[in-house]
C-alpha positions as CSV (number, residue, x, y, z in Angstrom):
1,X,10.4,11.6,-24.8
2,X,8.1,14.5,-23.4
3,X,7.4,14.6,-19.9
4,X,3.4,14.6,-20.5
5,X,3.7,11.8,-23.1
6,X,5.8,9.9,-20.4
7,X,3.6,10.6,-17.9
8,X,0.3,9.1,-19.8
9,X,2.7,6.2,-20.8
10,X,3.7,5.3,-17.1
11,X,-0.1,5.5,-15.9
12,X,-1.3,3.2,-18.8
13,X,1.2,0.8,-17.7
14,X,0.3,1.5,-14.2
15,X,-3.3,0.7,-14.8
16,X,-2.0,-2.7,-16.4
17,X,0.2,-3.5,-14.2
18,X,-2.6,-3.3,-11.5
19,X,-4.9,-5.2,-13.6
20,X,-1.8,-8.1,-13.6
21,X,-1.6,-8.0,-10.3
22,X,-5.3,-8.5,-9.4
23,X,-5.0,-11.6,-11.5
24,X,-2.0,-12.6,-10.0
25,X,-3.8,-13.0,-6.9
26,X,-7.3,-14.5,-7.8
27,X,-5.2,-17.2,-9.5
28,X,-2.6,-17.4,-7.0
29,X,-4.6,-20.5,-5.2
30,X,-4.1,-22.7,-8.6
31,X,0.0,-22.0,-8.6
32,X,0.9,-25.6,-6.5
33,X,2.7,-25.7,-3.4
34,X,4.1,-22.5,-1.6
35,X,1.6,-20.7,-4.3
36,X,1.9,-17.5,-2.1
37,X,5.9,-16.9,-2.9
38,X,5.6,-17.7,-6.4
39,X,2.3,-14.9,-6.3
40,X,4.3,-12.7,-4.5
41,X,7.7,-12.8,-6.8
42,X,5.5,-11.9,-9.4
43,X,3.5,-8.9,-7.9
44,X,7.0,-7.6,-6.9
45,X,8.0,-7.6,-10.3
46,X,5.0,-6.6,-11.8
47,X,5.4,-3.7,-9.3
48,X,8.6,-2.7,-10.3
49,X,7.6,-2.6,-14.2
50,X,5.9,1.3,-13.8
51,X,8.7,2.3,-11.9
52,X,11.3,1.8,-14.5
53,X,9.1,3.2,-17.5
54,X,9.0,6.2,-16.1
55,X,13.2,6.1,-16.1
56,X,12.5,5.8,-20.2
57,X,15.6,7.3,-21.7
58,X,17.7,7.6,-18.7
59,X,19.0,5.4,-15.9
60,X,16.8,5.0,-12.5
61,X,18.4,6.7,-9.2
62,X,19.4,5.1,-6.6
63,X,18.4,7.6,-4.1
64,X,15.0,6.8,-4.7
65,X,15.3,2.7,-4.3
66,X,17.1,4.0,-1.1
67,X,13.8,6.1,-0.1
68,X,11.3,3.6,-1.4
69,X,13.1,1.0,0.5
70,X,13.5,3.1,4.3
71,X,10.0,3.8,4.5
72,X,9.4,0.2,3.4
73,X,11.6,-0.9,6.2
74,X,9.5,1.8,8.4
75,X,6.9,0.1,7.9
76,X,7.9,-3.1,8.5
77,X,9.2,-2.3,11.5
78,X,5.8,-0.1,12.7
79,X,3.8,-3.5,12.3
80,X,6.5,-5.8,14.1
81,X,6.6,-3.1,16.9
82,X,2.9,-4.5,17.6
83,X,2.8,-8.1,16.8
84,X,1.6,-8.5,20.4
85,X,-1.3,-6.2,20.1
86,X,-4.0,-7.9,17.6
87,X,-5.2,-5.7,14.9
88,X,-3.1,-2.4,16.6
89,X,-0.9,-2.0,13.3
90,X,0.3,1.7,12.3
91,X,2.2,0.0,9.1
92,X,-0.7,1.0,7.0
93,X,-0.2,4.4,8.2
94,X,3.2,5.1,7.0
95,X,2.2,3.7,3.8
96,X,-0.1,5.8,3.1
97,X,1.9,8.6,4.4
98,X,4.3,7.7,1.3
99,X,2.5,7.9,-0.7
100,X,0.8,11.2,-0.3
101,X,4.5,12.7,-0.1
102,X,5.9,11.0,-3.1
103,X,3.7,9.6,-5.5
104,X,1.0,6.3,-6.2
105,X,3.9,4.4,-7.4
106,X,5.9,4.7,-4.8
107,X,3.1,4.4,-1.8
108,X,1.8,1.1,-3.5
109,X,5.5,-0.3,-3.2
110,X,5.7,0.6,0.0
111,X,2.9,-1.4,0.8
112,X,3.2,-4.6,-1.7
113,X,7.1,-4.8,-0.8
114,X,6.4,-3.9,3.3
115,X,3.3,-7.1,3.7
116,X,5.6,-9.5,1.7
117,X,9.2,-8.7,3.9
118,X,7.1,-8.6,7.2
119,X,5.1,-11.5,7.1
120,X,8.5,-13.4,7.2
121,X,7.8,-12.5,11.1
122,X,4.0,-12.7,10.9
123,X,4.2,-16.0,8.8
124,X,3.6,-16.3,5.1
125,X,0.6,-17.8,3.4
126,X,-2.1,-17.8,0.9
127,X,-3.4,-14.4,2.4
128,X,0.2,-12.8,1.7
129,X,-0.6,-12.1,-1.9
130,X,-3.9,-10.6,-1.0
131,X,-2.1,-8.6,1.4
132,X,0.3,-7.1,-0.9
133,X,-2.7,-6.1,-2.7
134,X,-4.3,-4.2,-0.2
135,X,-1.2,-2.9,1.8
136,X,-0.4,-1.7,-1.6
137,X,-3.6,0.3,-2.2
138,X,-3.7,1.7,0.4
139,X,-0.5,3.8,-0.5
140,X,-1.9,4.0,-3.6
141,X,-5.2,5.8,-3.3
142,X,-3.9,7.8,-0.4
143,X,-1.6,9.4,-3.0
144,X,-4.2,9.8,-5.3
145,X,-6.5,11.9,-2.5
146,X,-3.7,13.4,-1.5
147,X,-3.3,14.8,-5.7
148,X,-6.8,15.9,-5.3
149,X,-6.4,17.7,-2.3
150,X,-8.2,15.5,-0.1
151,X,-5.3,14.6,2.1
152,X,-2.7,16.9,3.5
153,X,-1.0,17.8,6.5
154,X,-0.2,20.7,6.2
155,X,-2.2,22.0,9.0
156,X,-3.6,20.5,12.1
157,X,-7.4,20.5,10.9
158,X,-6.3,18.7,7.2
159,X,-4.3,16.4,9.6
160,X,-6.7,15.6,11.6
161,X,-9.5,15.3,8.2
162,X,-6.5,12.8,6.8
163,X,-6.5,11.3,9.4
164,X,-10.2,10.1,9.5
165,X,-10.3,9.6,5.9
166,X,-7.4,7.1,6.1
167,X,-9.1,5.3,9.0
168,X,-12.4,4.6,6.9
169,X,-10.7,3.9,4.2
170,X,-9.6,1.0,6.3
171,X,-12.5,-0.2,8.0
172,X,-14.7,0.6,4.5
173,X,-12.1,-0.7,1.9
174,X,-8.7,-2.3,2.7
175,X,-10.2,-4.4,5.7
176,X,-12.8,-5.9,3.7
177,X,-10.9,-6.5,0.8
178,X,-8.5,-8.5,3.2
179,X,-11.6,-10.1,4.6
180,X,-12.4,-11.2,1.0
181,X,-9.2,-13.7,0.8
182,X,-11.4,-16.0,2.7
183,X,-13.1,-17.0,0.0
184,X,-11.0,-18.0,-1.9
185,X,-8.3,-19.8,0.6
186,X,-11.2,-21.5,2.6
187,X,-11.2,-25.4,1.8
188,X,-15.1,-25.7,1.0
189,X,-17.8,-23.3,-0.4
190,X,-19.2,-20.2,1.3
191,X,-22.4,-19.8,1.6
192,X,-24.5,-16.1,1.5
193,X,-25.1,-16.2,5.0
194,X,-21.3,-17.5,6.1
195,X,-19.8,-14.8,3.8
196,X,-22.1,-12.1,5.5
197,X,-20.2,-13.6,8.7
198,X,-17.0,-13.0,7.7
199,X,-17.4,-9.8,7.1
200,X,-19.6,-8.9,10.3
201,X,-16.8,-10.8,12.3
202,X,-14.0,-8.6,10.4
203,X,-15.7,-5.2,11.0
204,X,-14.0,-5.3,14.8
205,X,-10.7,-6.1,13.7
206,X,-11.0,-3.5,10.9
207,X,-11.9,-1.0,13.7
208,X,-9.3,-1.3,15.8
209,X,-7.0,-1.7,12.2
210,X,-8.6,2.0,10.9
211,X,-8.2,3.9,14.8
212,X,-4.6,2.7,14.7
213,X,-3.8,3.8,11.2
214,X,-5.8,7.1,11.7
215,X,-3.7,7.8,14.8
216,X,-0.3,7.2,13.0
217,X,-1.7,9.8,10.2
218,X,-2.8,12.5,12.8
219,X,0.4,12.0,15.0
220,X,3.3,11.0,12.3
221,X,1.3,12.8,9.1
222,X,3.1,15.9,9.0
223,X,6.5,15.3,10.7
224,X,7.1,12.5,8.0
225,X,5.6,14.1,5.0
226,X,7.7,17.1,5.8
227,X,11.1,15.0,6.2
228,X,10.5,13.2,2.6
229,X,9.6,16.7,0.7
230,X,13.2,17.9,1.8
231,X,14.6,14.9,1.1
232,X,12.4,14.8,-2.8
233,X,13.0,18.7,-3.2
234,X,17.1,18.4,-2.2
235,X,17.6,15.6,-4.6
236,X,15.4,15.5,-7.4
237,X,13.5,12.4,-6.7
238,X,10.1,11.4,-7.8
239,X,10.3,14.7,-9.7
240,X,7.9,13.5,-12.6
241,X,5.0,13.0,-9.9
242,X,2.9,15.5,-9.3
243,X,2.8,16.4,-5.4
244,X,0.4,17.7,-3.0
């Protein structure tokens, strides 16, 4: 199959997918007891769907399970590092640090596959599924900036601009969209005024959320990005994604 016409394929059933998983998680409160494993089985495989379309024709690598999987476990690791610090989490960081350097697929794996294997230590729930959402996304559009030129690291100044960018996009986007699972896990209605609570009484935590992750991009940005080009120029992978 040609590259562009596998490349249009892959993003269709990226878009889908995505679709899917929104779903997956608004309806993940009707799924019966332990809803929040059953939602999160399924966004793992719904994750993995674009991943092997775009191995059409010829079988998946390894290497790059193995890559997806270390910064994954990165990750996981970043955000146990702090469990006694509330809010203080640089796991978001790394993700979007992945995906900058090797594609939107791969940073939104990151993410899904790094909130479901570390809430193990930070406890699962109802919120885990909205979680992998969001942690996902967050690798997700920073790849996407990071196509249009927004973020890079390749010097100190776009390192630093990342940097900010990734910490609004927190406090702006990923925080309130975590904030958002309260509505739908809380056991009676919400009203306008308690909803505007919510999200007045998440803007703190998002804060301290966005300075963390913006302080992983500016510190662990470039030294990162730099180690996984190597590693995807030396062995070929992700080679169908176009890089910044």
């Amino acid at each position: 199959m040609h590259k562009k016409s596998l490349n249009f394929k892959t993003t269709l059933t990226a878009a889908v997918v995505l679709v899917l998983i929104v779903i997956t998680v608004l309806l993940s409160g009707y799924m019966g007891d332990r809803n929040y494993y059953i939602a999160g089985v399924i966004i793992i495989m719904l994750t993995l769907i674009p991943f092997f379309v775009r191995f059409e024709g010829k079988k998946p690598q390894p290497r790059e399970m193995v890559t997806i999987a270390v910064m994954t476990a990165i990750a996981v690791v970043s955000r146990i590092a702090f469990i006694m610090v509330p809010a203080f989490k640089p796991m978001l960081g790394i993700v979007m640090i992945t995906g900058v350097a090797l594609g939107p697929m791969a940073g939104f794996m990151t993410g899904c596959f790094g909130a479901f294997v570390s809430n193990f230590v930070f406890g699962q729930g109802p919120w885990t599924p909205w979680q992998m959402l969001a942690f996902g996304l967050a690798g997700f559009i920073a790849a996407l900036l990071a196509r249009g030129g927004v973020m890079k690291f390749d010097t100190w100044k776009r390192s630093l601009l990342s940097a900010i960018i990734g910490g609004v996009m927190i406090l702006i986007i990923i925080g309130p969209l975590l904030d958002t699972c309260t509505f739908f896990i809380a056991s009676s209605g919400m009203s306008g005024t308690s909803a505007a609570a919510v999200y007045l009484a998440g803007v703190p935590v998002n804060a301290v959320h966005g300075l963390c992750v913006a302080l992983t991009l500016l510190l662990a940005g470039k030294p990162i990005k730099d180690k996984l080009d190597r590693i995807r120029v030396k062995y070929g992978i992700m080679e169908d994604e176009e890089h910044s």
